[in-house]
C-alpha positions, -999 to 999 in steps of 0.1 A, spaced: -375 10 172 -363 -27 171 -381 -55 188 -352 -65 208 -351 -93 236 -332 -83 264 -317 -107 287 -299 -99 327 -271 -120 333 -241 -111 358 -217 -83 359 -188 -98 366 -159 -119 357 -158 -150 378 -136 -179 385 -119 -202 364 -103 -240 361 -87 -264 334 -100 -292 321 -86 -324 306 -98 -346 279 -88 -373 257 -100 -373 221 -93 -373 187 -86 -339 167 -107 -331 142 -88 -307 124 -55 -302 113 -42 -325 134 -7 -329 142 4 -371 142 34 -370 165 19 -388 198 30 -380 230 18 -385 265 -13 -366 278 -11 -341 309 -40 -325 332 -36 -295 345 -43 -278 381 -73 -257 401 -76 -221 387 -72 -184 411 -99 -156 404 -88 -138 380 -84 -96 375 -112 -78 368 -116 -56 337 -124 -21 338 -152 -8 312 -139 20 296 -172 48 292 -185 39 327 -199 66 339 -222 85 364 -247 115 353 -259 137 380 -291 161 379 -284 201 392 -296 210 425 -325 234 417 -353 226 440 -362 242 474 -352 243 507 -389 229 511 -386 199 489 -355 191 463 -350 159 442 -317 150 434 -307 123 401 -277 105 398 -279 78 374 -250 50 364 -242 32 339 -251 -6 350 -248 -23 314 -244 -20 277 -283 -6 276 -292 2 315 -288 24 339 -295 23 378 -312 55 387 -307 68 425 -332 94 434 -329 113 468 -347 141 484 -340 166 508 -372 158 534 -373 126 559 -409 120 558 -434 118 553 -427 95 515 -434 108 485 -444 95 446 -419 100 422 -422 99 386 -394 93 363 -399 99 329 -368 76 314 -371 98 276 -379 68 255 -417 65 262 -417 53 293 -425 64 328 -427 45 366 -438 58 397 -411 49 427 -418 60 464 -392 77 483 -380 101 512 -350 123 522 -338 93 546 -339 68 518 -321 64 486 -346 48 461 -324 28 431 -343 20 402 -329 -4 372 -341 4 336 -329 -6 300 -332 10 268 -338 -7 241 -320 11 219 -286 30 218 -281 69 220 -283 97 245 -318 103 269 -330 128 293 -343 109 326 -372 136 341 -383 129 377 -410 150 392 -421 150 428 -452 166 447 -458 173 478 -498 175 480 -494 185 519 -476 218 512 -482 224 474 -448 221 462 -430 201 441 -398 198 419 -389 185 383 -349 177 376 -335 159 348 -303 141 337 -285 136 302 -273 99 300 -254 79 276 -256 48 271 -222 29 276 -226 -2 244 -216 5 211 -229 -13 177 -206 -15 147 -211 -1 112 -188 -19 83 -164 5 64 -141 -7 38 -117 -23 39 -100 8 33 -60 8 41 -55 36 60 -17 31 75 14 20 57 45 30 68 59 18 38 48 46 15 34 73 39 1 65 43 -15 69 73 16 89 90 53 97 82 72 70 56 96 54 72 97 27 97 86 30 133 116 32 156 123 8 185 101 15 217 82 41 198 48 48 188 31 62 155 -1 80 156 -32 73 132 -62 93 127 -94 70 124 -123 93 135 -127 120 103 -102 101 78 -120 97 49 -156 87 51 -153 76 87 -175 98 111 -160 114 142 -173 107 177 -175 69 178 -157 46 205 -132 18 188 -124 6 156 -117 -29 139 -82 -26 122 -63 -55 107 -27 -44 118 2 -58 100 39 -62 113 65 -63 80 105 -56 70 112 -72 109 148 -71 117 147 -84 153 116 -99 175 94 -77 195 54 -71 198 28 -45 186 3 -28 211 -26 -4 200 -42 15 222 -67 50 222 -41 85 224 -39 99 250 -44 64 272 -20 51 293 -2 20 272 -11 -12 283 9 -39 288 -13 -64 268 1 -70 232 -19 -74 200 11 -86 174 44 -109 183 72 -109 158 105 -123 149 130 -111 126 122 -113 87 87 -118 96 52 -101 84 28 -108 110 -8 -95 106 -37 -102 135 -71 -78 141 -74 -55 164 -106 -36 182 -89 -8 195 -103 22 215 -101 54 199 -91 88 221 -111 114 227 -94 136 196 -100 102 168 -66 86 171 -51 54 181 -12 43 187 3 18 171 34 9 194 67 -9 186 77 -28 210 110 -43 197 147 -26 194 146 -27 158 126 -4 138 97 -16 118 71 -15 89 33 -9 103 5 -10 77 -37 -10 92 -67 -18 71 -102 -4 88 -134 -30 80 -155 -8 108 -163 9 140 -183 10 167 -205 37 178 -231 48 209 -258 49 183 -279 21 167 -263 3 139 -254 -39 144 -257 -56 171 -234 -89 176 -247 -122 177 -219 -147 183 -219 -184 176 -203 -219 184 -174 -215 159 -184 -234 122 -167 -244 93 -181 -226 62 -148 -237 38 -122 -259 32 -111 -265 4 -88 -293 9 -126 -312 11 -147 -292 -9 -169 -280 17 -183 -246 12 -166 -243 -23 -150 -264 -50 -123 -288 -37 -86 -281 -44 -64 -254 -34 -73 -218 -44 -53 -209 -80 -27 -184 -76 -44 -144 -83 -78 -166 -76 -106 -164 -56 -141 -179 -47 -171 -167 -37 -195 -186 -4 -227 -171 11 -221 -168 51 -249 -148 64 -290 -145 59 -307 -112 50 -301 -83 72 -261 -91 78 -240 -60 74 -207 -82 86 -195 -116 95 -166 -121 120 -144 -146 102 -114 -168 114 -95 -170 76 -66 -198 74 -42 -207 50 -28 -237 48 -6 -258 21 6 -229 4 35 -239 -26 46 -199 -22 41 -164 -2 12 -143 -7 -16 -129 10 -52 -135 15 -76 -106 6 -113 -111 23 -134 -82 10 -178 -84 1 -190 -106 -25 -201 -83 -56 -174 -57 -50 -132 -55 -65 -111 -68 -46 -91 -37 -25 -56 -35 -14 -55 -48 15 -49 -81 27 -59 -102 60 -36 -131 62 1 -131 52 16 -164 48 50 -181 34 57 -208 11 46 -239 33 34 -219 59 -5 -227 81 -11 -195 99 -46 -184 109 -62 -145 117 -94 -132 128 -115 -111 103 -143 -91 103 -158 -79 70 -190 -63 56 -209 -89 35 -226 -84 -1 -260 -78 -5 -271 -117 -5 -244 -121 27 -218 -134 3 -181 -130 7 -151 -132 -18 -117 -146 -6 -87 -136 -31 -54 -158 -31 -27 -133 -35 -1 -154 -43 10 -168 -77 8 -204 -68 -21 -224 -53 -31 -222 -18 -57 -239 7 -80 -219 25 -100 -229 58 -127 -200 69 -147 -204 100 -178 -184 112 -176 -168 146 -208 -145 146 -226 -122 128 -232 -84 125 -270 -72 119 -297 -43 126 -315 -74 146 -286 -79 170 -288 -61 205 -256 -73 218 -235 -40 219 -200 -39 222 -180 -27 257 -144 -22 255 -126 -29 290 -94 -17 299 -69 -46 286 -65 -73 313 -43 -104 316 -68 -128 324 -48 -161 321 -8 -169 319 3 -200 325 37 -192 323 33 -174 357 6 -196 376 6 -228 385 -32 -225 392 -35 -216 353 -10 -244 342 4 -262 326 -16 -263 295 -26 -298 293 -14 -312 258 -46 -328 239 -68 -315 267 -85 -279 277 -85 -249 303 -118 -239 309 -122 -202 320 -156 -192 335 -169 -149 328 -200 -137 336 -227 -142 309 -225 -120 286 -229 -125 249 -192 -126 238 -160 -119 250 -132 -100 224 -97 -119 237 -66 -117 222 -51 -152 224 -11 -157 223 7 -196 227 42 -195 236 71 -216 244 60 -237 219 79 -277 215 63 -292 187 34 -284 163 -3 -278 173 -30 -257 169 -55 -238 193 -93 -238 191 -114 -216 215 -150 -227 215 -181 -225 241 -179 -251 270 -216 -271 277 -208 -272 313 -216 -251 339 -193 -239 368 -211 -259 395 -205 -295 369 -174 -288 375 -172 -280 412 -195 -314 416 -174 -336 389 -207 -338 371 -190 -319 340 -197 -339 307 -172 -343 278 -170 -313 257 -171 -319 219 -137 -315 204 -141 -284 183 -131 -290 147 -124 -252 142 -88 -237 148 -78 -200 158 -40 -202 154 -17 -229 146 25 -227 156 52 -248 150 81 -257 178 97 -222 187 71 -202 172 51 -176 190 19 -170 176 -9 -149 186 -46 -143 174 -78 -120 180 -106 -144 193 -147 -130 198 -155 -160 217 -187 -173 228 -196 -184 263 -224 -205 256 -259 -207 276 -235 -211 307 -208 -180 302 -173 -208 302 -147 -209 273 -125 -237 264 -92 -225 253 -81 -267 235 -45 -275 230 -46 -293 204 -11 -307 197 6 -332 215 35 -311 228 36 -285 257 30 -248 252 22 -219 269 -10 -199 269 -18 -159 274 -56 -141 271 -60 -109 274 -93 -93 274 -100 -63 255 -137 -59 255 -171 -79 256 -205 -79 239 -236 -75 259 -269 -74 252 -285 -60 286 
């Protein structure tokens, strides 16, 4: 059993605002100037729904003399909130709940009361809760128990293994994916992937786009939610990652949501189960390469059909969650991300065009001494910016919770979300959990710019009192767009010791911004 350090915080989401703040960029930053804008109070956003909450309820087996009843809830990623009842008023009686992982408590109740009790598990999987009651007066007593799963999942690394192109068959049918249509992939059982766990990390690529439309993934059998995951224009190949759910009978849809039919292809780097395995720990975002400077690796562009190696992780990493950029590329190609020590596989993780800066989120196992390679695709020489996000390990008790998708800010629809001020922020306060899994989209785009997302040092009541200090303008980026463009990216984003995200504009044009929430790492 791990030595893990558990920490409460609250439930859930709460309000949000925008911030503005002059600076300088540091990264990437576009030159044309232009005049700054602030933007307006925030609303309270929607709530997400976790999917997997559930309640567990004990059988009714006791006497008319004296009966215990057990319904326990899922409360959080590791706890439950036990509610024990029985059938007599008085006089109260010990109760003593045996929670199935070595420990036990004593709570008092009596038929007219409904005694809630809080515990956390420490680690993942199922448990049977046993209560017992006595009554010493009458010499009776009664035992039930309750099966209970706990909701969080932890991720295991796989691949990356390609297991859907539409291209040649794999995966599904060959052939494109007609307009307004879905194709169905088996995850759970293909290959050497086990059955029975609860979402999946898939780098999902759009290509052969004869018109613009989007790409939504989503568990079979769910109902299809309007959140997107990939936006694409004609002649365009589009990649971003995805942590999908996965149905109940292993699958997941990929939906087409243009007119025009279309190429999907989806490489699996891991998924996440109700058993132990790695925890998340996430992380302000940092720079670990760039070759335009040399840092992390030798300076210059990457040589076409090259590649370079960089430790990003200490002993005990399985995985690192990456955001991989490509900038200043002199012709198209693909980036491959893949563990340090291993051949490079066929799959890819960023698709770029001659000229091209476009960004995507990856997550991929690590060799043995937490190294990753990065292979340039291309023929011709390309720059390549990676930033760390977080890190995957067996010490990590953040487990992962997927929500039901949830539009959490527009500012194409609300004034109280907009306008995006240009060279400035919008905060957006959550409850404190570890990490939130967001799927970031800018729109309506004028000029060029770029996007960071990073961990705000203020806390909701700075803001409310104008105490709120200046946030450090983060040097890492999580998509860039040109004027016209819309361009969307997979964000785990960290909240800090005080639960807020900054979502930067960081070009001096206006642009539109959409986050959807898909899911969020807790460690409770």
């Amino acid at each position: 059993m791990r030595n893990r350090r558990l920490v409460r915080s609250a439930a859930a989401i709460v309000a949000a605002g925008i911030g503005f703040l002059p600076g300088t960029a540091q990264a990437a930053d576009p030159i044309k100037p232009a005049a700054q804008a602030a933007g307006a109070p925030a609303v309270d956003p929607a709530q997400g729904v976790a999917a997997g909450l559930a309640t567990f309820t004990s059988a009714a087996t006791g006497s008319a003399q004296l009966s215990l009843f057990l319904s326990a809830r899922t409360s959080s990623a590791h706890g439950f909130e036990l509610t024990t009842s029985l059938n007599r008023a008085a006089p109260p009686l010990d109760t003593t709940i045996d929670w199935g992982d070595g420990t036990t408590e004593t709570v008092t109740a009596a038929g007219a009361w409904e005694t809630r009790t809080m515990h956390t598990y420490k680690e993942l999987g199922e448990y049977t809760i046993k209560a017992t009651v006595v009554d010493p007066a009458l010499g009776t007593s009664d035992t039930e128990e309750v099966r209970v799963k706990t909701l969080g999942s932890e991720f295991t690394p796989y691949g990356p293994t390609r297991l859907l192109d539409t291209r040649s068959g794999t995966g599904a049918v060959k052939g494109k994916v007609p307009g307004y249509s879905s194709t169905r992939l088996k995850v759970a059982g293909n290959g050497g992937i086990p059955a029975g766990f609860t979402a999946v990390a898939l780098n999902v690529t759009a290509t052969n786009t004869t018109s613009g439309g989007h790409v939504s993934v989503f568990a079979s059998g769910a109902t299809r939610p309007t959140a997107s995951n990939i936006n694409f224009e004609a002649v365009q190949t589009v990649p971003n990652l995805v942590i999908a759910q996965v149905g109940a009978d292993g699958y997941v849809e990929l939906y087409n949501g243009g007119w025009e039919p279309v190429d999907l292809i989806a490489d699996v780097t891991g998924h996440f189960g109700r058993q132990e395995a790695s925890g998340y720990a996430p992380q302000a975002p940092a720079r670990v390469v760039d070759t335009r400077d040399g840092t992390g690796t030798q300076r210059g562009p990457v040589a076409g059909q090259g590649s370079f190696t960089v430790k990003v992780a200490q002993p005990g990493a399985t995985a690192v969650a990456l955001n991989v950029t490509v900038t200043n590329p002199q012709e198209a190609g693909h980036l491959t991300v893949h563990p340090a020590g291993q051949a490079a596989p066929s799959t890819s993780n960023v698709n770029f065009t001659a000229g091209q800066t476009v960004a995507n989120s990856v997550i991929v196992p690590v060799g043995k001494d937490g190294e990753i390679t990065v292979r340039n695709g291309a023929w011709a020489p390309s720059d390549v910016i990676v930033d760390l996000v977080g890190t995957y390990s067996t010490a990590s008790a953040s487990a992962y919770v997927p929500v039901a998708p949830v539009r959490q800010i527009d500012t194409r629809e609300s004034w109280s979300k907009g306008p995006w001020p240009t060279r400035g922020y919008l905060w957006q306060a959550f409850s404190r959990e570890q990490a939130w899994v967001l799927n970031t989209t800018v729109t309506h785009t004028r000029g060029a710019g770029f996007l960071s997302v990073a961990p705000d040092p203020n806390s909701t009541g700075n803001y409310a009192d104008r105490t709120a200090v200046t946030p450090e303008r983060p040097v890492s980026s999580t998509l860039n767009w040109t004027a016209g463009k819309t361009v969307a990216n997979l964000v785990q984003a960290s909240g800090g010791d005080n639960g807020i995200v900054d979502f930067w504009n960081q070009g001096w044009d206006r642009a539109d911004l959409i986050v959807d929430v898909f899911g969020y790492y807790d460690n409770r």
